[in-house]
MARZAMI-389867 format. One record per residue (C-alpha): residue in one letter; z, x negated, y negated. Coordinates in steps of 0.02 Angstrom, whole numbers, padded with zeros to 5 digits, always signed. Last residue first. Example, Ala and Ser with C-alpha at 12.3 -4.5 7.8 and 13.67 -1.06 7.14 Angstrom:
BEGIN
S+00357-00684+00053
A+00390-00615+00225
***
This chain:
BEGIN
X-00497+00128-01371
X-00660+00072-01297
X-00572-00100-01230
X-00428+00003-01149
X-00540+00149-01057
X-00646-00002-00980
X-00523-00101-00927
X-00439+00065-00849
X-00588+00094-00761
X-00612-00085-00702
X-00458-00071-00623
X-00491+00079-00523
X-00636+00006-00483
X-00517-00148-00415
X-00382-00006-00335
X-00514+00078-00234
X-00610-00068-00168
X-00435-00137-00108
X-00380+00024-00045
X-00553+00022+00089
X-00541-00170+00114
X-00476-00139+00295
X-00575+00038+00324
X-00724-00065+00282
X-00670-00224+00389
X-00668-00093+00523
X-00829-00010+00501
X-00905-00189+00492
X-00792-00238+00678
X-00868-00091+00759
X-01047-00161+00701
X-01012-00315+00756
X-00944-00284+00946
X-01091-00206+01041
X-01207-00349+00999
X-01056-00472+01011
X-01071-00423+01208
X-00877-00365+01250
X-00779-00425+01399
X-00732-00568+01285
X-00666-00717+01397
X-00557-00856+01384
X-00505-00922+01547
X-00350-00867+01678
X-00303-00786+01573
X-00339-00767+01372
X-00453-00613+01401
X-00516-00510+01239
X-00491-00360+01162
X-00550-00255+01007
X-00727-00227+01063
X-00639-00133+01235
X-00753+00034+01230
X-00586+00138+01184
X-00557+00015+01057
X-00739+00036+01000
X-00703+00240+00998
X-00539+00191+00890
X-00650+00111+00750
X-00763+00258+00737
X-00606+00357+00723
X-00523+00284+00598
X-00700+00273+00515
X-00735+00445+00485
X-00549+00488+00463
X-00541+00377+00319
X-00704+00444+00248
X-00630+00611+00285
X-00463+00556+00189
X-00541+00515+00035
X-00660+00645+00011
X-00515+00781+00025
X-00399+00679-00084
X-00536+00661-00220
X-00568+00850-00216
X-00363+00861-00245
X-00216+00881-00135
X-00083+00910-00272
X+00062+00794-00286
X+00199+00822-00437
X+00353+00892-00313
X+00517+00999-00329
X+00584+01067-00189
X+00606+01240-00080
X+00764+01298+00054
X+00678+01414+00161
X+00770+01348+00323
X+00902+01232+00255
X+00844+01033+00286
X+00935+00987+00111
X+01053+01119+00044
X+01113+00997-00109
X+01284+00973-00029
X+01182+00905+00123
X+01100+00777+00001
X+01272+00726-00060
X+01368+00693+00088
X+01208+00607+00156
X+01202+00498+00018
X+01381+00481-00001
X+01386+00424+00211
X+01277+00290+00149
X+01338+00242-00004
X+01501+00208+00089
X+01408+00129+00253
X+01335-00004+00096
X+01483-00038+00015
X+01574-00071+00211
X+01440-00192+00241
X+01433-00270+00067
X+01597-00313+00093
X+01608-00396+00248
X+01465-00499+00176
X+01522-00563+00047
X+01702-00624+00150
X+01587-00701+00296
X+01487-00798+00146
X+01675-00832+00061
X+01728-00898+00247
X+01575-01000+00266
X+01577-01070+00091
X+01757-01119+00110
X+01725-01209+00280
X+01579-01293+00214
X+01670-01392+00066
X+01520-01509+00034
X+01441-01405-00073
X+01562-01351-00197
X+01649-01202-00195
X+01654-01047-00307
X+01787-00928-00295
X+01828-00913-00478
X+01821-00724-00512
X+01659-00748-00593
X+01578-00829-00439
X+01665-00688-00326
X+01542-00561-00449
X+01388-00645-00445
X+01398-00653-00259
X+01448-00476-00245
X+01290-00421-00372
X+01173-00546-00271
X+01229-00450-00117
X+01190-00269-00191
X+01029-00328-00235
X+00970-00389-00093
X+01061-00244+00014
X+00938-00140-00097
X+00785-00213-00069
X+00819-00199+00137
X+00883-00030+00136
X+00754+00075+00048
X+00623+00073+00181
X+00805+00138+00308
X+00842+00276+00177
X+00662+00367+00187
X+00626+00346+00357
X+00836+00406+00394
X+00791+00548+00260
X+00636+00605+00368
X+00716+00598+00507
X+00861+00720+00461
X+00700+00828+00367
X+00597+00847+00541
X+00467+00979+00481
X+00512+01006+00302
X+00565+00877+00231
X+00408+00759+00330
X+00267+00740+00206
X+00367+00758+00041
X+00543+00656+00093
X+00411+00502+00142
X+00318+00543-00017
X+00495+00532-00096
X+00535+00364-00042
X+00390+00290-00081
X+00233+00249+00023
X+00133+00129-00057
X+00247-00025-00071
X+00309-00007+00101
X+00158+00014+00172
X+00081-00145+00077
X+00251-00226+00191
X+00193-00141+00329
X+00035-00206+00327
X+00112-00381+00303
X+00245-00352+00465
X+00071-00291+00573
X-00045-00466+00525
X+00123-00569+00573
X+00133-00523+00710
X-00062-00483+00784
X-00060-00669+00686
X+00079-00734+00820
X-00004-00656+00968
X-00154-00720+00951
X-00073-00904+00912
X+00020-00873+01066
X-00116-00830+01174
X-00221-00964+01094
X-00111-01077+01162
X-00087-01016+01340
X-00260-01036+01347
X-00271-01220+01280
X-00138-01257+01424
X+00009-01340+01445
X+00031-01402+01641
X+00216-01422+01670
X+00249-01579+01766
X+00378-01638+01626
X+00249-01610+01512
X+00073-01606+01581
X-00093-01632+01478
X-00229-01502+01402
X-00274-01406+01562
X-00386-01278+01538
X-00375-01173+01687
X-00237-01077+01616
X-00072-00996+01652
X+00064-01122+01603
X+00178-00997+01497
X+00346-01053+01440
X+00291-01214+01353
X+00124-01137+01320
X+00204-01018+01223
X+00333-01101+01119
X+00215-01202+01023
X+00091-01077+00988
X+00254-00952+00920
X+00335-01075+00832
X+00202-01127+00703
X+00108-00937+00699
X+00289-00902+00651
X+00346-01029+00553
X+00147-01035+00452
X+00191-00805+00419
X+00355-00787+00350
X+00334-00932+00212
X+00170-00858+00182
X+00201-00690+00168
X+00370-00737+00049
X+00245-00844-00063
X+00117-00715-00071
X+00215-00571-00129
X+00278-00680-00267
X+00117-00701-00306
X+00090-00522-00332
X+00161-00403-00243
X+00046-00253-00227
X-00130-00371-00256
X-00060-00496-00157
X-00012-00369-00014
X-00182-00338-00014
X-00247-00505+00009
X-00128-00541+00135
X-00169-00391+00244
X-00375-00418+00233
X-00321-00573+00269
X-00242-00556+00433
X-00335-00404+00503
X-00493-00479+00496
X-00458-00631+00558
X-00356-00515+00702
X-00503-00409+00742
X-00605-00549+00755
X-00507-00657+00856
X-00494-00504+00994
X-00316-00472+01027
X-00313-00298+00931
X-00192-00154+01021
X-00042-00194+00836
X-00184-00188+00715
X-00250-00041+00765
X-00102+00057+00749
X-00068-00038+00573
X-00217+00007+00522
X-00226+00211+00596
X-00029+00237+00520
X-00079+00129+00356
X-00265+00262+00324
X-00144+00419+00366
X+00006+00383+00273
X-00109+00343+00128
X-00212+00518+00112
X-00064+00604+00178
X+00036+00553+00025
X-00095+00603-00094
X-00192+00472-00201
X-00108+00389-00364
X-00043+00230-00228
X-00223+00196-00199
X-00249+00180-00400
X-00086+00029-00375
X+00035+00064-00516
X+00169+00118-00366
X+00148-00075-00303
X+00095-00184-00416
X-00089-00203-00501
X-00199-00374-00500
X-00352-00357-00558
X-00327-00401-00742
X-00149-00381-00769
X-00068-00207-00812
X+00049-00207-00968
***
């Protein structure tokens, strides 16, 4: 049963739309994401990405952004101006190293252009399945599009595949306590020896199997349930619409800023605000769809 508001992953209305509908809005986000230095752009960015990744994930989802995301806007500002003493703000000297406020927000810029990217791809992830990779790309570059396809799949399923060896040497007795290090480093190395070699196996029987199957013939045909519908079509002009508006301010420079030698934004905030609205649209675009999508259902449930 769906909770109010919040929907998970494939459940997700946005998920319901064609394949090229969502490849193309995450390819033109994430793209963005990854040229935008400007404050703004990142803000936006940011929590747009964490809010939407809440709604996929859950909590859950949450908990994992946030324990990736503080050490590594943490590390990163620290780390930067220790490396990097470009500036004309000088904060203090450490070992007659001048640490600057630019070389600061540099890192902390960089850090949430990070960060901001990994949790995009992580609502990617969610989105785009396995067999709408396999849908959009079988037929022009099909070896690529299984390697896509297999590689989004990998990380959930060496999880799973290590918590099964685990669970299995702890029935089998080789369970150590914690202050025997040695043994718990040599049963860790042991664990995951073998769910290397289990997971090259399953690899070389997927592709054993899929190339059995005639996969990537010329003229070879496959099953699929999407249909590019009216609501498609709509979708993925007003997409295109402001993918592109977006990209014309990036052209213009709204997107950037200068950290060195002194903060600057090349970019009058007259010029800049109403690039950054049709961005924060296109940001919150899914999340609009999947909360009236919500309400729908709400709706549908209560009058039945």
């Amino acid at each position: 049963m769906k909770n109010n508001y919040i929907q998970l992953g494939e459940d997700s209305n946005f998920s319901s739309y064609h394949p090229l509908v969502t490849f193309t809005y995450f390819c033109t986000v994430i793209l963005i994401s990854m040229f935008s230095m400007s404050p703004v752009f990142l803000a936006m960015s940011f929590s747009v990405g964490l809010a939407y990744s809440i709604v996929l994930g859950g909590w859950k989802a949450a908990r994992f952004n946030l324990a990736f995301a503080v050490p590594i806007l943490i590390i990163t500002t620290v780390i930067n101006p220790l490396s990097n003493h470009h500036g004309v703000t000088v904060l203090f000297y450490l070992n007659d190293n001048a640490i600057t406020a630019e070389a600061i927000l540099y890192g902390l810029a960089s850090a949430t252009m990070l960060v901001s990217v990994v949790m995009w791809f992580s609502c990617f992830n969610k989105i785009m399945t396995a067999d709408k990779i396999i849908y959009l790309f079988g037929r022009v570059i099909p070896v690529v599009a299984l390697l896509i396809s297999m590689c989004f799949r990998f990380i959930p399923l060496l999880k799973s595949r290590f918590r099964e060896i685990h669970e299995g040497q702890k029935c089998m007795g080789r369970k150590y306590p914690r202050r025997a290090l040695v043994k718990k480093g040599r049963q860790l190395a042991k664990e995951i020896s073998i769910l290397i070699a289990w997971s090259l196996e399953a690899a070389i029987e997927t592709s054993d199997s899929m190339e059995a199957r005639g996969y990537g013939l010329h003229g070879r045909t496959s099953f699929h349930i999407f249909k590019f519908a009216k609501r498609d079509r709509n979708a993925l002009i007003i997409i295109a619409v402001m993918a592109l508006t977006v990209l014309a301010g990036c052209f213009l420079g709204v997107n950037s800023i200068y950290y060195y030698p002194a903060v600057v934004d090349p970019s009058p905030w007259a010029l800049t605000l109403p690039f950054a609205c049709v961005y924060l649209a296109l940001l919150v675009l899914p999340l609009i769809i999947d909360i009236r999508g919500e309400k729908t259902w709400l709706k549908l449930n209560s009058a039945a």
